[in-house]
C-alpha positions as CSV (number, residue, x, y, z in Angstrom):
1,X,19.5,13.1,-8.6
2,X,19.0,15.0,-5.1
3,X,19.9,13.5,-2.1
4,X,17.9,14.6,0.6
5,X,19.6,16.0,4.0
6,X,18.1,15.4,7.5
7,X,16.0,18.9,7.0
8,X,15.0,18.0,3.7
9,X,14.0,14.5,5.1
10,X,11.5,15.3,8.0
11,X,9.9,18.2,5.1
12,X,9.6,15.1,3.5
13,X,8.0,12.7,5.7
14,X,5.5,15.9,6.8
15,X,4.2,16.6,3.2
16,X,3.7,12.5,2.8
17,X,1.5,12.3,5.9
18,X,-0.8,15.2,4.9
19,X,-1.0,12.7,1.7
20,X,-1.5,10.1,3.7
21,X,-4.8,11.7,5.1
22,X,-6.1,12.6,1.9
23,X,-5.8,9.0,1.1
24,X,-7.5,7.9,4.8
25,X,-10.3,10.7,3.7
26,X,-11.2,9.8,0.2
27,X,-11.2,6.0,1.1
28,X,-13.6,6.3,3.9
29,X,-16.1,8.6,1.5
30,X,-16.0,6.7,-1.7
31,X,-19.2,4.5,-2.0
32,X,-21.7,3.8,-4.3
33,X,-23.3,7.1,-5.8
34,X,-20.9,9.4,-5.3
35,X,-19.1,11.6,-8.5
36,X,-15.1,11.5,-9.0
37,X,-15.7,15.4,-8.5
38,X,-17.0,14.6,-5.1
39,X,-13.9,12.6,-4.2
40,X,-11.5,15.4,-5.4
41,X,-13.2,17.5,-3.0
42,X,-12.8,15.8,0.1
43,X,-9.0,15.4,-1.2
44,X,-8.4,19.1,-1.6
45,X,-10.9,19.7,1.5
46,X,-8.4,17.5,3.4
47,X,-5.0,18.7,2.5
48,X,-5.9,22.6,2.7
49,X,-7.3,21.8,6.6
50,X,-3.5,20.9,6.9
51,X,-2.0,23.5,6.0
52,X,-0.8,22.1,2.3
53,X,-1.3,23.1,-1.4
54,X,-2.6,20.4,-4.0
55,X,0.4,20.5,-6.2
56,X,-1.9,18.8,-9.3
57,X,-4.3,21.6,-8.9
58,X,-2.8,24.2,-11.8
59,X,0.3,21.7,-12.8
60,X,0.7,21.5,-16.5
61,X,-3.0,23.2,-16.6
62,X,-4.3,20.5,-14.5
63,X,-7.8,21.7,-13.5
64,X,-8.2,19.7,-10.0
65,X,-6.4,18.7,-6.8
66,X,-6.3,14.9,-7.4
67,X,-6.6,12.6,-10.1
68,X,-9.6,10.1,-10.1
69,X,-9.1,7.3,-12.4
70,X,-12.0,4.8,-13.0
71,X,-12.3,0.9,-14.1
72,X,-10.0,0.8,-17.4
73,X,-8.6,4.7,-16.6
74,X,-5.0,4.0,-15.6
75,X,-3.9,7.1,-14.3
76,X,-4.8,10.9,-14.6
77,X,-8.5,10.7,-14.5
78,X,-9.9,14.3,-14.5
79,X,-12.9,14.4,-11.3
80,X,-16.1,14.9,-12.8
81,X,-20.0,14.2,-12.5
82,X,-19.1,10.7,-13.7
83,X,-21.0,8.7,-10.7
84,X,-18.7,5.6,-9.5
85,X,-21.2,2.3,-8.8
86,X,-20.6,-1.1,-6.9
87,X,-18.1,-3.1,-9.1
88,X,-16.2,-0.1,-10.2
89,X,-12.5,0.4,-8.9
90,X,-11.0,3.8,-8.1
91,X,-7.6,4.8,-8.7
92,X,-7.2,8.1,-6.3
93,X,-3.7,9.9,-6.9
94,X,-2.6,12.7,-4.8
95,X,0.4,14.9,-4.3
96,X,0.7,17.3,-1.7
97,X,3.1,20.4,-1.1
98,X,3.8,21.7,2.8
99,X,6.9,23.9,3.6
100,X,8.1,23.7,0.3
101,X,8.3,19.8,0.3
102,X,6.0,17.4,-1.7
103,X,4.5,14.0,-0.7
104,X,2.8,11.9,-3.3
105,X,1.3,8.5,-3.4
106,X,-1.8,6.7,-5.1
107,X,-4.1,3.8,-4.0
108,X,-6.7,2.0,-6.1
109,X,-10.0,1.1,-3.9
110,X,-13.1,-0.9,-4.3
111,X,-16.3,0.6,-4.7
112,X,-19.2,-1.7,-3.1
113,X,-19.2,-5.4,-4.9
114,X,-16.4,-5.9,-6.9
115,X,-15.6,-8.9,-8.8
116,X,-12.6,-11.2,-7.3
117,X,-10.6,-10.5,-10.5
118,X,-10.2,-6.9,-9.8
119,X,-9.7,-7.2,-5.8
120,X,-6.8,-9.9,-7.5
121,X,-5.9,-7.1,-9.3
122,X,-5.5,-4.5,-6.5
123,X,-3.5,-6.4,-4.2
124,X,-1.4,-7.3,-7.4
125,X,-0.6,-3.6,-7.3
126,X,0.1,-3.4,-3.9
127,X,2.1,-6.3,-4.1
128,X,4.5,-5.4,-7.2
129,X,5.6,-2.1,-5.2
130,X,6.7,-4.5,-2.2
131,X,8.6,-6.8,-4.6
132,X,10.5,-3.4,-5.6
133,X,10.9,-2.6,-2.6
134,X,13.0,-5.6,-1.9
135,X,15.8,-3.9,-3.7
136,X,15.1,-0.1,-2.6
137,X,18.4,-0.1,-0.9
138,X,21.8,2.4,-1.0
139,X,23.7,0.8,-3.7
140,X,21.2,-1.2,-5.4
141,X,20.1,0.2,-9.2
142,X,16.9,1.7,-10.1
143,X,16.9,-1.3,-12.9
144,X,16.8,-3.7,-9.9
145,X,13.5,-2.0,-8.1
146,X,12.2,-1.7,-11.9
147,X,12.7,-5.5,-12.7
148,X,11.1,-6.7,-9.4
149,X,8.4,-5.1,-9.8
150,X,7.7,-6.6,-13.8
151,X,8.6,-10.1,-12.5
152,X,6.4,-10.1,-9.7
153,X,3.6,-8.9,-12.2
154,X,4.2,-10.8,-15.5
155,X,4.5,-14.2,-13.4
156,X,1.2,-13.4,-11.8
157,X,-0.1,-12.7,-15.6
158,X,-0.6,-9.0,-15.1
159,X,0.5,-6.2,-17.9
160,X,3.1,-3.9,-16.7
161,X,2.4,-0.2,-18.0
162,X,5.1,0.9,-19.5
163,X,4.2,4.8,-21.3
164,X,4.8,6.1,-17.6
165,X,6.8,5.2,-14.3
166,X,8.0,6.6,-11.0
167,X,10.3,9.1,-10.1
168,X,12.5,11.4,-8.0
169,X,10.5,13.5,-5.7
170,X,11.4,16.6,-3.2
171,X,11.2,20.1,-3.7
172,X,9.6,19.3,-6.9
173,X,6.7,16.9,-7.5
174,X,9.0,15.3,-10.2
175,X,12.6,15.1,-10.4
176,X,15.8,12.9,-11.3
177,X,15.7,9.9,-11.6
178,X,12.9,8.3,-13.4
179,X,11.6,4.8,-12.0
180,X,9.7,2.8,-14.3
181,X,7.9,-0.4,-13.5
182,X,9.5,-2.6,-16.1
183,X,13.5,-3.2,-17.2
184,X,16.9,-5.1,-16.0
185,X,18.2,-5.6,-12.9
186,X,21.7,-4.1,-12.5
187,X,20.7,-0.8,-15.0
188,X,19.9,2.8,-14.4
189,X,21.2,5.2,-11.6
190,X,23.1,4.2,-8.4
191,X,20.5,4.4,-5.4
192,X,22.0,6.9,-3.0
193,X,21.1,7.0,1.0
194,X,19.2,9.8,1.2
195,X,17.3,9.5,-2.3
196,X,13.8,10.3,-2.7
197,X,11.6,8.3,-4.9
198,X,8.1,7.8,-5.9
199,X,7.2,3.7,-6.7
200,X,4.7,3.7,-8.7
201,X,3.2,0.1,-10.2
202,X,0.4,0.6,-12.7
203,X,-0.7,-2.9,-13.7
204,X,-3.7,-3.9,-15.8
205,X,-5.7,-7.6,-16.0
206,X,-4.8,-7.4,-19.8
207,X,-2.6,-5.8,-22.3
208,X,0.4,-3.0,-21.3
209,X,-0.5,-0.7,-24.6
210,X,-2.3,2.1,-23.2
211,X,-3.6,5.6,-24.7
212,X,-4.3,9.3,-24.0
213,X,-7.6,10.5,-24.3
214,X,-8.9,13.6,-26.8
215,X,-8.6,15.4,-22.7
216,X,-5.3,15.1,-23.0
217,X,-4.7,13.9,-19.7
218,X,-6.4,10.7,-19.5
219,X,-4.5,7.7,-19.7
220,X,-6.5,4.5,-20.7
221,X,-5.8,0.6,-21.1
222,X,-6.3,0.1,-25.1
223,X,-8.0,-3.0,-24.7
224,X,-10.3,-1.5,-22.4
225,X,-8.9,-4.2,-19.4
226,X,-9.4,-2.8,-16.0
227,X,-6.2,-0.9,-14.3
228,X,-4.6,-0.7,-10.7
229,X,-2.1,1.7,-9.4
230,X,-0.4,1.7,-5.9
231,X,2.2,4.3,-4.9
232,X,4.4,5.6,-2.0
233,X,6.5,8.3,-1.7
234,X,10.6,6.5,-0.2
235,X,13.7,7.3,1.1
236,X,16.2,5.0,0.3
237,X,18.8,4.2,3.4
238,X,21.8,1.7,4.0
239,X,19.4,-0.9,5.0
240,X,15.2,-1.1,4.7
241,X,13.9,2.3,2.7
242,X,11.5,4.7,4.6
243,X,8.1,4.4,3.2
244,X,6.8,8.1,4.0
245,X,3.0,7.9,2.9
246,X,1.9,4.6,5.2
């Protein structure tokens, strides 16, 4: 677990606005028509104007600078010529590297009509990470950010992934600790002032099982229920954490 000096801090906050941007950029392009691979492009277009790397783009073999996840695609969806239609929902996933500091966060978005099950489903998302959120404080344990954000889902009859969470974030896209989306409260790691994490909540409208694709990267509901995944890159304080990618 790295805690995060005032330098480290601002390299932070930096990096997290460039992903930010990306966000802001693939939001206002997605509509009807358009291919996951044209959405990666505005991403990476976006976070090499300012002066950043994609750090997906090469990680692990990963062949593009953001990952595009479609419908029942949870996370880790690989751009493509798949073309996104009214009704579909896109999970966009980006992490950015500026100065030697990484910002990474994830939003899922509407595409043209969607039904009012999935919009349900989005704000769902949006809302688990602010029930986690709660408990992002110095002092508090990861298990206690974790357990908020499965209450918040279950009760509201949602399926908390569980094959993948959060984590520590800084110099390095990943780091200690981990922060999944499900488990007890008083558990895990101390939160430290000056922690960085990465809050995560994938959430489907059915079943938590989920599966990797023969791609090796893509990660889908095994029901085939649709997915939702809202992140932001936080520094946890004394009091109210720092959300660095709003």
């Amino acid at each position: 677990m790295i805690v995060k000096n005032d330098k480290d801090r601002e390299g932070m906050r930096a990096a997290s606005r460039v992903v930010k941007a990306a966000l802001d950029a693939a939001e206002a392009y997605i509509r009807p028509g358009v291919t996951t691979l044209d959405i990666d492009a505005v991403v990476e277009e976006t976070i090499r104007k300012l002066g950043a790397i994609p750090s997906e783009k090469g990680f692990h073999g990963y062949p593009n600078a953001s990952c595009v996840s479609v419908n029942d695609v949870v996370v880790h969806g690989i751009p493509s010529l798949q073309v996104v239609k009214s009704g579909d929902i896109v999970s966009v996933d980006i992490t950015a590297l500026l100065n030697g500091y990484q910002g990474d966060a994830a939003r899922t978005f509407a595409v043209g009509e969607v039904s009012e099950a999935d919009m349900k489903l989005i704000k769902a998302a949006e809302n688990a990470f602010y029930a986690g959120m709660e408990y992002a404080k110095a002092g508090n344990r990861v298990g206690d950010i974790s357990s908020a954000i499965q209450l918040y889902s279950e009760i509201n009859g949602y399926g908390v992934v569980r094959a993948l969470t959060g984590h520590g974030i800084g110099r390095q896209m990943h780091e200690p600790p981990e922060v999944p989306n499900f488990g007890k409260k008083h558990t895990g790691p101390t939160l430290k002032n000056g922690l960085c994490i990465a809050v995560e909540p994938m959430i489907t409208r059915g079943d938590w099982r989920v599966y990797c694709a023969s791609d090796k990267w893509t990660i889908k509901t095994s029901d085939g229920s649709n997915a939702a995944h809202y992140e932001n890159t936080v520094i946890i304080t004394d009091g109210a954490p720092e959300i660095l990618t709003l």
